[in-house]
DRENDO-1510 file (C-alpha; in Angstrom, 1 decimal, always signed):
<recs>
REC; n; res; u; v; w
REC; 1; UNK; +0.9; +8.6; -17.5 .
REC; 2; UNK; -2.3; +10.6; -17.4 .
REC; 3; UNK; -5.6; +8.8; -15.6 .
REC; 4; UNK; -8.6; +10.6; -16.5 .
REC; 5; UNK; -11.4; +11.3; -13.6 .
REC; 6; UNK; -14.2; +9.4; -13.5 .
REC; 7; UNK; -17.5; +10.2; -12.3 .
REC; 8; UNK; -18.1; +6.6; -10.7 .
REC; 9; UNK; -16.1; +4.3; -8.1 .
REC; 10; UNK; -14.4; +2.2; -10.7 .
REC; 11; UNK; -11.2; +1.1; -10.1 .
REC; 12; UNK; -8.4; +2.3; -11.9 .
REC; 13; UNK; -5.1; +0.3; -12.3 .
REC; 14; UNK; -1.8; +2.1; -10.8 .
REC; 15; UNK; +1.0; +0.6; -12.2 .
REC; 16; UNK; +3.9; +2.9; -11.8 .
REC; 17; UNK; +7.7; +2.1; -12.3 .
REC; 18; UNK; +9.1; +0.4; -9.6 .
REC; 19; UNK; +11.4; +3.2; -8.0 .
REC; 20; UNK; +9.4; +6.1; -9.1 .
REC; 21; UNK; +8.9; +9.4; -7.0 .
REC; 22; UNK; +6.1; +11.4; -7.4 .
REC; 23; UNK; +6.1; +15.0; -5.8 .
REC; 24; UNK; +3.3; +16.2; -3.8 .
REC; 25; UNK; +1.9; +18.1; -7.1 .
REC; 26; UNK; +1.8; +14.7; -9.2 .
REC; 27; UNK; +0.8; +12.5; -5.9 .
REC; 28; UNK; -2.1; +15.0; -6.0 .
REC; 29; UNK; -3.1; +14.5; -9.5 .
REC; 30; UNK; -2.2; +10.7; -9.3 .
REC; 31; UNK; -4.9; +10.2; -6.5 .
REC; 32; UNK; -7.4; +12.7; -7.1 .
REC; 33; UNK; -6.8; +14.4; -3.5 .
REC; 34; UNK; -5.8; +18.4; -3.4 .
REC; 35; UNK; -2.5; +19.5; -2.0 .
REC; 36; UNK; -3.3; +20.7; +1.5 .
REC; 37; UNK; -5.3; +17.2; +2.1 .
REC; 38; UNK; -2.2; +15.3; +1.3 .
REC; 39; UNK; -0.1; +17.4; +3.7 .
REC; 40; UNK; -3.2; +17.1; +6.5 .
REC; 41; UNK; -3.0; +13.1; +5.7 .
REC; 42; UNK; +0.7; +13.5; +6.1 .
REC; 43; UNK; +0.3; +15.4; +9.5 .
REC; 44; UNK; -2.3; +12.7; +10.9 .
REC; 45; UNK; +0.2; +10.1; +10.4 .
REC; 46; UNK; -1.9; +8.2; +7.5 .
REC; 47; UNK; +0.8; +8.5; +4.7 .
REC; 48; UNK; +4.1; +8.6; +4.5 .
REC; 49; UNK; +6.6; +11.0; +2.8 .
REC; 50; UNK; +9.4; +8.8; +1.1 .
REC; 51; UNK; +12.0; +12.5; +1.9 .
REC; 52; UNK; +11.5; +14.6; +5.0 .
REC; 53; UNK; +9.2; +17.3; +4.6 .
REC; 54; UNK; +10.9; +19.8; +6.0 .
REC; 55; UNK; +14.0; +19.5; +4.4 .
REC; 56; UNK; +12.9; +18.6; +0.8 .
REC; 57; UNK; +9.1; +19.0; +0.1 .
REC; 58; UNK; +7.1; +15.7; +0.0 .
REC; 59; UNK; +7.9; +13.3; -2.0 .
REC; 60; UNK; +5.3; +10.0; -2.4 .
REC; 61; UNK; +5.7; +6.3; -3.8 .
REC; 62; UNK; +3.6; +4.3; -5.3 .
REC; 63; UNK; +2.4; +2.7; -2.1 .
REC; 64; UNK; +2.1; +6.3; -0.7 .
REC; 65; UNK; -0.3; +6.7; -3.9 .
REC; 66; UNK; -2.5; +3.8; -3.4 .
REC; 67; UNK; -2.6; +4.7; +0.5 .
REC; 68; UNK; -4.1; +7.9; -0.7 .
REC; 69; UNK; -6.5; +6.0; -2.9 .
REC; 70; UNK; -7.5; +4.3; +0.1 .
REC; 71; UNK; -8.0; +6.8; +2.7 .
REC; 72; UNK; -10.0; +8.8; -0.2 .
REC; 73; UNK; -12.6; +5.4; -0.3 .
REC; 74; UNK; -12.3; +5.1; +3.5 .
REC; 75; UNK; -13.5; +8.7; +4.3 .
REC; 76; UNK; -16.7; +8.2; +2.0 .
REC; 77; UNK; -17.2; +4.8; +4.1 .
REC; 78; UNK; -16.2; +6.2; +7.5 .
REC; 79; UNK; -18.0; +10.3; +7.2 .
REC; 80; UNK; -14.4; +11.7; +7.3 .
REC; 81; UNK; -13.1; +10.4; +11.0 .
REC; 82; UNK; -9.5; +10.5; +10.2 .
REC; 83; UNK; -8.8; +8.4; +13.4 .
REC; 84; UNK; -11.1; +5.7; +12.2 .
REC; 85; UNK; -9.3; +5.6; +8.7 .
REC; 86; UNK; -6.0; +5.4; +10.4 .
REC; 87; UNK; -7.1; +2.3; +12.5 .
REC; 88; UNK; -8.4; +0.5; +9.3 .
REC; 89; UNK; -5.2; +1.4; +7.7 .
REC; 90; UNK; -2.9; +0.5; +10.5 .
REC; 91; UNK; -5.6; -3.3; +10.6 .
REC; 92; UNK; -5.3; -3.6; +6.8 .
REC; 93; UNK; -1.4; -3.3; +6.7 .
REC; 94; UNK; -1.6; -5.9; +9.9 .
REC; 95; UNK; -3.0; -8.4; +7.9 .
REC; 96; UNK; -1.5; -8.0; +4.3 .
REC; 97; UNK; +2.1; -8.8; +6.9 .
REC; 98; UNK; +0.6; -11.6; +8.2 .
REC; 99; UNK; -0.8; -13.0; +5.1 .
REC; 100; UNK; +2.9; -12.5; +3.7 .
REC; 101; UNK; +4.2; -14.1; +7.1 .
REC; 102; UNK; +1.9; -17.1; +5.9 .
REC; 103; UNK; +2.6; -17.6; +2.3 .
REC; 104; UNK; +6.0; -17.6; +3.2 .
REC; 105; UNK; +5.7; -20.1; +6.0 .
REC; 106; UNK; +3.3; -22.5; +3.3 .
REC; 107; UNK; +6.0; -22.4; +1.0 .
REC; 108; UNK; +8.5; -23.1; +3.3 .
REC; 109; UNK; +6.7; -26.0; +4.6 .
REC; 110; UNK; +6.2; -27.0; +1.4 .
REC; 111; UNK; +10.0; -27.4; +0.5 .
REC; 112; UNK; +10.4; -29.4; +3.6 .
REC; 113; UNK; +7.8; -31.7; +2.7 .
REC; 114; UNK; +9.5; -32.4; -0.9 .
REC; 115; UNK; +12.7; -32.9; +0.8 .
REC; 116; UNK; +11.2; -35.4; +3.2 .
REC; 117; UNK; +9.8; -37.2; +0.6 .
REC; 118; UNK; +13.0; -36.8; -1.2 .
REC; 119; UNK; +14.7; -38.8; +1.3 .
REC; 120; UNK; +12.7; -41.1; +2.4 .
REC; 121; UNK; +12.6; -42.7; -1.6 .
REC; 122; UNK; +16.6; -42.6; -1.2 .
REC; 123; UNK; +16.5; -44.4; +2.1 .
REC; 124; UNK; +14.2; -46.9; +0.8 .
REC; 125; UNK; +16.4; -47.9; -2.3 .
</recs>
C-alpha cells in the first residue's frame, strides 16, 4: 500500500488490514514522521508499541498509525509542546470511550423500550 506525500493538509484514508503490524520503518513511512521521532513519541508516552521495545524493536498498529497522524497535526496546532499533545490525546481518547459508553447505553435502552412495548400489546390481548 504506498500513500504518496502531499504538499497540503488533506486527509488521507488509512485503511489497513485488521491485524496488521507495521515495524517502526513502515509506521514511519505510513505516517510521514522519521524514525527517532517515533521512538521520542514512544518515550513521551504518546504512542504505543504493540511488542516491547526492548525485546523486539517497535512494532505499531493501525491505531498506533493514526495516533501518529494525530500528534503530527497536533504539534503544528500546539508549536511542538509534547505535554500539551499528550493531554489532547489522553481528552480525545476520554471522549471517543464515552461516546462508545453512550451508543451502547442508547441501544441498550432502545431494546428495552421494544421489549416493553412488546409486552404490553401481549398483556393487552
Amino acid at each position: 500500500m504506498s500513500i504518496a506525500p502531499t504538499g497540503s493538509r488533506e486527509i488521507q484514508l488509512f485503511e489497513p488490514p485488521a491485524n496488521a503490524v507495521y515495524t517502526i520503518d513502515s509506521a514511519a513511512h505510513l505516517a510521514h514522521v522519521p524514525r527517532r521521532t517515533i521512538a521520542v513519541y514512544y518515550k513521551h508516552g504518546l504512542v504505543s508499541s504493540t511488542v516491547d521495545p526492548a525485546c523486539n524493536g517497535y512494532y505499531f498498529d493501525k491505531e498506533a498509525i493514526r495516533t501518529l497522524r494525530r500528534i503530527e497535526d497536533l504539534r503544528t496546532v500546539c508549536r511542538n509542546d509534547l505535554a500539551v499533545v499528550k493531554m489532547i490525546l489522553d481528552l480525545t481518547n476520554e471522549v471517543e470511550r464515552l461516546d462508545s459508553k453512550m451508543r451502547s447505553l442508547s441501544q441498550n435502552n432502545s431494546m428495552r423500550k421494544k421489549s416493553l412495548k412488546s409486552n404490553q400489546r401481549r398483556k393487552t390481548k
